[in-house]
Structures are given as C-alpha cells and as structure tokens.
N, C-alpha and C positions, 0 to 999 in steps of 0.2 A: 620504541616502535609506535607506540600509545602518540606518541607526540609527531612524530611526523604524519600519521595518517588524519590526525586535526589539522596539522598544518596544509595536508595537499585538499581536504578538504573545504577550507578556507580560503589557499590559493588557487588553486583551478578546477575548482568543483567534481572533487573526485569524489567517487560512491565511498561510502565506509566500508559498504558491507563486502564491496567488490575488492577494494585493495587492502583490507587486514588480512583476507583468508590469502591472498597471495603473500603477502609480506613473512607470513607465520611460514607458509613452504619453505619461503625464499629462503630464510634464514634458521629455517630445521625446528625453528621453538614448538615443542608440544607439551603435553600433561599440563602441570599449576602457570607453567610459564605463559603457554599460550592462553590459558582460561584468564591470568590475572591482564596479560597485556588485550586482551577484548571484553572484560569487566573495564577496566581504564577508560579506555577508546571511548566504548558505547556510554558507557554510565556518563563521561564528562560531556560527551555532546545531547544524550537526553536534558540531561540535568544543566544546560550551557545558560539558558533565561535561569533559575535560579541561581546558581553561582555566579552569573554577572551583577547579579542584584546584590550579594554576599559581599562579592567581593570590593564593588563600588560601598558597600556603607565601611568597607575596612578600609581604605585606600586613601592617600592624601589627594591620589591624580582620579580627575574622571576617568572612566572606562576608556573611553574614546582616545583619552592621551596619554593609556598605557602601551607599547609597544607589540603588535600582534603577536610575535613569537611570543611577550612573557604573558600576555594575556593566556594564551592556549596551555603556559604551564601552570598559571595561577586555577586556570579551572583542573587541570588532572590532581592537581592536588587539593583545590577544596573537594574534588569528587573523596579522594582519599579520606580526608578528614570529616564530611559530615555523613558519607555513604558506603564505608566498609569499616572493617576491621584490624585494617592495618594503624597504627598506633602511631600517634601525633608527630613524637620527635623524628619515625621514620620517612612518615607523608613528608615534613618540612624539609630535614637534610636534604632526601633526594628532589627533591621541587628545585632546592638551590645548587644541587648539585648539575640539576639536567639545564635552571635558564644558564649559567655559567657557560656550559658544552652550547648552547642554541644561541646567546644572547649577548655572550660575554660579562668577564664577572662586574661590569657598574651595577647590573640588576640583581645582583643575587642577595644584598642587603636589604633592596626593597619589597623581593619575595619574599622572604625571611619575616620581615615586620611583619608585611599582609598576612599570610600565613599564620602566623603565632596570633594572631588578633581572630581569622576565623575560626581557631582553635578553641576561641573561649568560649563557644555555646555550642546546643548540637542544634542538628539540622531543625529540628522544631520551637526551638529557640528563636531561631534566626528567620524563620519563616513570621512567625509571630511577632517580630521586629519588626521585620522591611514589608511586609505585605498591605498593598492596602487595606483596610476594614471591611470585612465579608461583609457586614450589611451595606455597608454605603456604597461599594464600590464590588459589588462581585464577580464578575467576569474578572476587571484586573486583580483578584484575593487568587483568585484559582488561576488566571496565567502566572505568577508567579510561583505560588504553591507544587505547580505541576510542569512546570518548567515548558509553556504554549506560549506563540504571540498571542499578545491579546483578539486579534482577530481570528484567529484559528478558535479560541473559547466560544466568541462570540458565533460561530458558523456551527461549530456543534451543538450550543445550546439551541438557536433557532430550527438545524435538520433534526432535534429531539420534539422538537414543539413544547419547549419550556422557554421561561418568560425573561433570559439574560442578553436576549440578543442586542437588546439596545446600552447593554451597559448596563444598569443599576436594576434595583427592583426595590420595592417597597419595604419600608423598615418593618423586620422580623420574618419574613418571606424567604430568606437564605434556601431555604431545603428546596424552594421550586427550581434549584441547579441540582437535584440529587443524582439525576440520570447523565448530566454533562459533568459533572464533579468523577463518578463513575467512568464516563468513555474516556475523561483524560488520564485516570490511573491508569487504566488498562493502557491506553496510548503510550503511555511512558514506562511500561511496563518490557517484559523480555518473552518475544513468542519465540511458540515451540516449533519444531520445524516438523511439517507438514509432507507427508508426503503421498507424490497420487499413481496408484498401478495403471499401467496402460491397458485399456479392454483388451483381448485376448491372446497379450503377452505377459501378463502377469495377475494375480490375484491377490484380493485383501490378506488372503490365510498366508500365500510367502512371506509378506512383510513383517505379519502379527510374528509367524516363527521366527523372525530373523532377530525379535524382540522389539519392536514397532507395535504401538497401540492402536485395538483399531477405532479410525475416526466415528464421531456421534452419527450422523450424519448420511456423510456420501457413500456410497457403494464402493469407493475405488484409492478412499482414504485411509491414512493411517499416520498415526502422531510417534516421532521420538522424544524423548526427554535432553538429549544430548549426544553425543557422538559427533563421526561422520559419515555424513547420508551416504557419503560414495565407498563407506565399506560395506554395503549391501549390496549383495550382486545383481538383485536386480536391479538397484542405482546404478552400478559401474558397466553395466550389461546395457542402460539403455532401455530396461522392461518399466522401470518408474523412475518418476522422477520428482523433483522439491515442487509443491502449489498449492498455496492454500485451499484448506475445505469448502469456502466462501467461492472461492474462483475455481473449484472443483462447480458446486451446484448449481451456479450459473450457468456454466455451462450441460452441465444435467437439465435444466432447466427446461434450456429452448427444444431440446429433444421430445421431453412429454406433451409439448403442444398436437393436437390434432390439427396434422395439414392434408388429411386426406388419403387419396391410393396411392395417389403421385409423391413419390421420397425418393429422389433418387441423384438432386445434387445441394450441396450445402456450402456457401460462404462464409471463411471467416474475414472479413475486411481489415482489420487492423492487425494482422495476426502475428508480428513480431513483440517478443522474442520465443513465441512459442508454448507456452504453457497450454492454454487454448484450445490451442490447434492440436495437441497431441494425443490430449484426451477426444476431443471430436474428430477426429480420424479414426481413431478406435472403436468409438461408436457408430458413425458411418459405416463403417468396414462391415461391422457386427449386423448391419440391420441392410447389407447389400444397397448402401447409397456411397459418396463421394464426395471427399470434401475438398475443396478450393482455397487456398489459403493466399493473402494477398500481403505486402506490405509497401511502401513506397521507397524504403530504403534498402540496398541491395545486404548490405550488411547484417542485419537485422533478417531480412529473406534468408539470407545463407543459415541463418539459427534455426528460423522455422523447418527448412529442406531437413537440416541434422535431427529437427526434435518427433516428426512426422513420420508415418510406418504405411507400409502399404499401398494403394493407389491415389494416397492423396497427392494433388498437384498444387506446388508452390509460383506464386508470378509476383517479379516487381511491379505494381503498379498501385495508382496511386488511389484509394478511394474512390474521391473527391471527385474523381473523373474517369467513370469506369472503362477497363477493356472487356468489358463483357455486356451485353444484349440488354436492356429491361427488361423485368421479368423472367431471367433465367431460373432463379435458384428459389427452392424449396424452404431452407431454413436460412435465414440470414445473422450472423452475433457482430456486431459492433461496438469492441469492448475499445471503446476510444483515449486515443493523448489527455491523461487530464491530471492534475495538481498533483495526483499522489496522497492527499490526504491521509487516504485511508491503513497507511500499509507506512504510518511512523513510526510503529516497532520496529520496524523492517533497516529500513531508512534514516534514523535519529537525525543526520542532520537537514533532512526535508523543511522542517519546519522551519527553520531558521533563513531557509535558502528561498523561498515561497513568499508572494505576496498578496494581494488584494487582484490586486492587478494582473499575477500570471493566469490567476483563473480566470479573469474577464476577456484576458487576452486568447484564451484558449475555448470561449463560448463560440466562436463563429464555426470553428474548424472542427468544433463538437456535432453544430447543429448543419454544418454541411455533410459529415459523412453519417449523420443518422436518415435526414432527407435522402442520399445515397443508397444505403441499406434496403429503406422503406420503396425504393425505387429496383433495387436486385432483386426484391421479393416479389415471387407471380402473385397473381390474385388467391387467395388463402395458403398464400405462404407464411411463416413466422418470423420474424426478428428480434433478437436480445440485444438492449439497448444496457451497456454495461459499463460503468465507470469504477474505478480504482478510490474513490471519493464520496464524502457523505454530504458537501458542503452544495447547496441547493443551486447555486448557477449553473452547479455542472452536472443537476442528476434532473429532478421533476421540473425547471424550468426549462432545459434543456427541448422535455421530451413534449412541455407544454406548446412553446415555440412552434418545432416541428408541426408539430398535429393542427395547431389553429387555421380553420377553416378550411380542414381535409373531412372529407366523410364519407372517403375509401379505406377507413383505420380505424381497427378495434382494440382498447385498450387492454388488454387480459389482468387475472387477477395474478399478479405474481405470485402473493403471499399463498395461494390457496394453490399451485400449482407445487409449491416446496412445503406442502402441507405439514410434513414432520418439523421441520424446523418454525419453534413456537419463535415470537415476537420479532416477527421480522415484517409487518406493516409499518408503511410510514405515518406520520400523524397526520390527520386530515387540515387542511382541504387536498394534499399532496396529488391524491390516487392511490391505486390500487397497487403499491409498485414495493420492492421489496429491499430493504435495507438490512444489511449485516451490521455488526456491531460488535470492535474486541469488548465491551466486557458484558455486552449479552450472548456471544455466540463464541467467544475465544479466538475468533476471525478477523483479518483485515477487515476495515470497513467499506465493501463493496455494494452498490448500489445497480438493483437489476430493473430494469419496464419490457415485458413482453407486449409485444405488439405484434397484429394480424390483420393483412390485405383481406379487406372483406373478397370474399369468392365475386365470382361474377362468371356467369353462366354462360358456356363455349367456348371462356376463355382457352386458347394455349400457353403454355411456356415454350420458349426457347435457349435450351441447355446450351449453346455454344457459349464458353469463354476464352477472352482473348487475355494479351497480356505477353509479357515477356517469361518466359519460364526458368525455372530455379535448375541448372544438374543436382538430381539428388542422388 
C-alpha cells in the first residue's frame, strides 16, 4: 500500500495525505497495520532527498538511471533501515520481495546489493558521509540532513533573518542556521492533528471530554495525539472540524480589528476548501454580521457550501474580478493560492513537487487578489492578507508590492493583535506582520498582514453582492 501511494504520487500527483487514508478504508487495514503502512508512506517521502542521497553513494547506477518503481522501493526500504525498528534482514527481503511484485525479478538482485550496503551504517553515519561540510557549504549540510531542496533551506533561512540564504556563511559561524536548522526538523517532523469547534455549535470543553487537548492558543482549538478525528461526534456531527491553530488565529485575527459600528458584512475571497470560512461564519453569526464566501471553482464552492452554518452565502466567483460593488464589506481575509510551504508536515511530498519558479509564478495572482481584497474593503474596513507559506515572495513582498504608493492603507501590527502568541514577529525590515512557525508555535507556517482602509469621512458602503450562488 506504502508503495503505490509513492508511486501515484510520483505519477500523477496525487495528495499522500488524501489517498492513504482512503486506501486504508478501501482495504479495511487498521491498528499496527494501518499505523506501520502510514509510518512507511510518510517517513519514505519526508525522508525521499536523504535516501536518494544514501542510496546514490550505495548504488553502481546514478539515481536518475535507476528505474522509478525500484527507486520508490529502494527509498521504503532505506526508510525501514535507517528510521525505524524493524530489523535489517526484514527491511531487505521484503524490499526484494515487493520490486519482484512492482518491477520484476531482473531488479530484485540489485535491491538486494543496495540495500545490504545501506545497511552498513546508521542514519548518522551516513549523513556524516554524504553531506556536504556544515561549515563550508551549509544550507546544502542541512538540505540533506533534513531531507529539503536546497532552496527551500535557503527561503527559510532568509524569512528567519539568519545569514544562509546565499548558501554558505563564514568559517565557524554554522550556529547562525540555529533557528532554520530548527524550522527544518519540525518540518520534517509528524503534526498533530488539530482540531477547531465551530462558534456556537460546539465548545472547547466537548472535545477536551471526548479526550482532545485543549489548544495553547485559540479559543476554539483542541489537539489529538492520534486517533480518528471523525470518531468524535462533534467531527461526524459537523460541529468541528480538522484546522490548524495557526489557521484557527488568523482568522481570529481579522475579527479583533476595530472597524467601527458598522460589522455587518464579511468576505472570505479565497474561501475553498473551507476551513476559513467555517470558523468566520460562526463568528459572524455570533456577533450578528454575514459572511460571504467566494471561490472561483465550482468544486471547491460546493466544499465550502457543506463546511458553512448558518446565513452564510457561498458564490462562484472569481476574486480577481469581483461580483460584488467596491467597498461593500466590512472585514475582508484573502488567504490566497500559494506554494504550500508552510504545511510539509501536512504534505511530505510538497517539497519535492515545488520549485523556484511555482512561487514566482504564483506572485501575480497573489498580488491581484490582495489589490482585490484591499478594494472589497470600505473605507475603515480590515483585511487579512494570509498565506499557507513562510517564504518571502509570497508573504512581506507580496504585501509590499500591493501597498507601494497607496496611502489609503494602514498597515496594523499583527504580532500585537495575537498578543498571547509570543514570537511571531517577522524580522525587520519585513513589518509588522505575523509569522507562525512549526517549531516555534507547533503550527503550519502561516503567514498573516492585517491591513486597514483608512476611514474617510461620509463615506458609504454598499453591501450588495453579486455572484453566482452555491445550493446549500
């Protein structure tokens, strides 16, 4: 099972995280079965840049002119061998056992060899082998170390504001990666699953009872350690649901701003697949306003419709090009398209699948529907400018872009708005603007700037929205 959801992942870009948990249904496996085939899965594709690095110094063939299928079994099984406890001759037979069934048997002598040759060191061994030299070379020490393309190190050392962005650093200097050395364990690490009660269909205390911890945090969070989220009734009931605490407060966030007397309609612009939108509905609800929820795909729309409570209104549309008035709405959150970064716990094989280039290519369509946003909002309305990503094209220059040579916009301080949540300013010259971090906050790395229409006096709003509407 382990092996084909690498392989569909590899061949057509399927989620890991979306087709294990069906495959495990599909095929009934629970208890140690399904735990060890989603230890396999996850661990081989977190862990995929170091055991290709492993596996190339064990190998006669370059990487590249090993065969994909025996590739995908040569990494489950170095996962076996240098990251659990399952025991060598086992990891190797079944390795040769499964490319045999995937690959036919010409491969299974030369998994065999590779294998028994990874076998001969453990993982810090071999890391001490193959890595380049942490002083000379550190960014590449710690993309292989931690199993990141090298430019993924490189993007989180520069959104820490420590000094590896360019590749190297000065002989004996190593430790100025301390905090990017840190974001990449946690990255490569196994989050816990996260879950958010809907304001006034659910509460922190049912979950806590249900044996759910409650989150640090947010008012509407609460942590499991394991299980399945959908044997809590308020999971299967629809009263909560799986969302990070990160992307819990963000959206808490935009709520606490002061927009005056006038609250009485709210946008989420990007709002599939819904997380979002289900807690700001519920807030809405709570505080007698209305939230709007938009997305451009109908598919994705139809998620938001199922995840929403109450008198919120779902419409296909598109941002970028609104069906609704300037200056309609009150709070605006444009938690926009972007790399994913942040959320490769989540994700494993994100990183692998991610380049330079998809974030560049996703800056325009960032900075149009924040210009959007900044345009739905009336004059001292708010908007939360939220990305999934900690990596600087798509957070502070994003929101720099935007803002240049506007001075209808107020930048707010985010960090001092999410006051309880210590270390979440960015480093200067950034701004005022609020970054999460797994291993400072135990949270995706989500990326918040509140922004506010300065007032202007007499203004109106005009609440009409248009748009195609969702049946909910």
């Amino acid at each position: 099972m382990a092996f084909e959801v690498l392989r569909a992942t590899r061949e057509r870009d399927a989620y890991a995280n979306l087709l294990l948990p069906a495959l495990l249904r599909e095929r009934g496996l629970t208890g140690r079965d399904a735990a060890l085939a989603t230890e396999l899965c996850y661990g081989a594709l977190r862990g995929q840049g170091t055991y290709d690095a492993v596996i190339a110094a064990c190998s006669s063939r370059g990487l590249d002119q090993i065969d994909p299928p025996v590739r995908d079994v040569l990494r489950l099984g170095a996962h076996q061998l240098l990251a659990t406890r399952i025991g060598a001759h086992a990891a190797v037979a079944t390795s040769v056992d499964l490319v045999r069934e995937v690959a036919g048997p010409g491969a299974a002598g030369f998994v065999n060899a590779v294998l028994r040759r990874v076998a001969t060191r453990d993982l810090e061994a071999w890391i001490t082998a193959i890595a380049p030299d942490r002083a000379a070379d550190p960014v590449g020490h710690l993309a292989v170390r931690y199993s990141h393309p090298r430019w993924i190190v490189a993007a989180f050392s520069e959104s820490l504001g420590e000094d590896g962005a360019a590749g190297t650093l000065p002989a004996g200097t190593e430790a100025g990666l301390a905090q990017t050395e840190a974001a990449l364990a946690a990255s490569a690490g196994r989050p816990s699953v996260t879950l958010c009660a809907v304001p006034g269909l659910a509460e922190q205390a049912e979950l806590a009872a249900a044996g759910a911890q409650i989150a640090r945090w947010s008012a509407f969070g609460a942590y499991l350690e394991g299980g399945d989220p959908a044997a809590l009734a308020a999971v299967s009931q629809g009263r909560a649901a799986v969302q990070d605490e990160a992307s819990q407060l963000a959206a808490v966030a935009l709520t606490r701003v002061d927009v005056g007397s006038q609250d009485r309609l709210w946008l989420d612009l990007c709002a599939g697949p819904g997380g979002k939108a289900r807690l700001l509905a519920g807030l809405a609800a709570r505080g007698g306003a209305r939230l709007v929820a938009a997305d451009i795909r109908l598919h994705r729309a139809r998620l938001v419709s199922a995840a929403v409570t109450g008198e919120a209104g779902v419409l296909v549309a598109d941002g970028t090009v609104p069906a609704w008035r300037p200056g309609s709405f009150d709070r605006v959150i444009a938690d926009v398209p972007c790399s994913g970064l942040g959320a490769l716990r989540r994700r494993p094989e994100a990183r692998w699948r991610k380049s330079p280039a998809d974030v560049a290519a996703l800056g325009a369509l960032q900075r149009r529907l924040l210009a959007s946003a900044l345009a739905a909002a009336r004059a001292g309305g708010a908007v939360a400018y939220v990305t999934c990503s900690p990596h600087a094209g798509e957070t502070s220059a994003v929101v720099a872009d935007v803002l240049a040579g506007r001075d209808d916009v107020d930048v707010l301080d985010a960090p001092a708005v999410l006051a309880e949540v210590p270390d979440l300013r960015c480093p200067e010259p950034d701004g005022p603007y609020a970054q999460f971090w797994p291993h400072r906050h135990g949270t995706d790395a989500i990326f918040l700037a509140l922004l506010q229409r300065r007032p202007v006096p007499g203004a109106a709003a005009d609440t009409r929205a248009g748009g195609r509407p969702v049946t909910r």
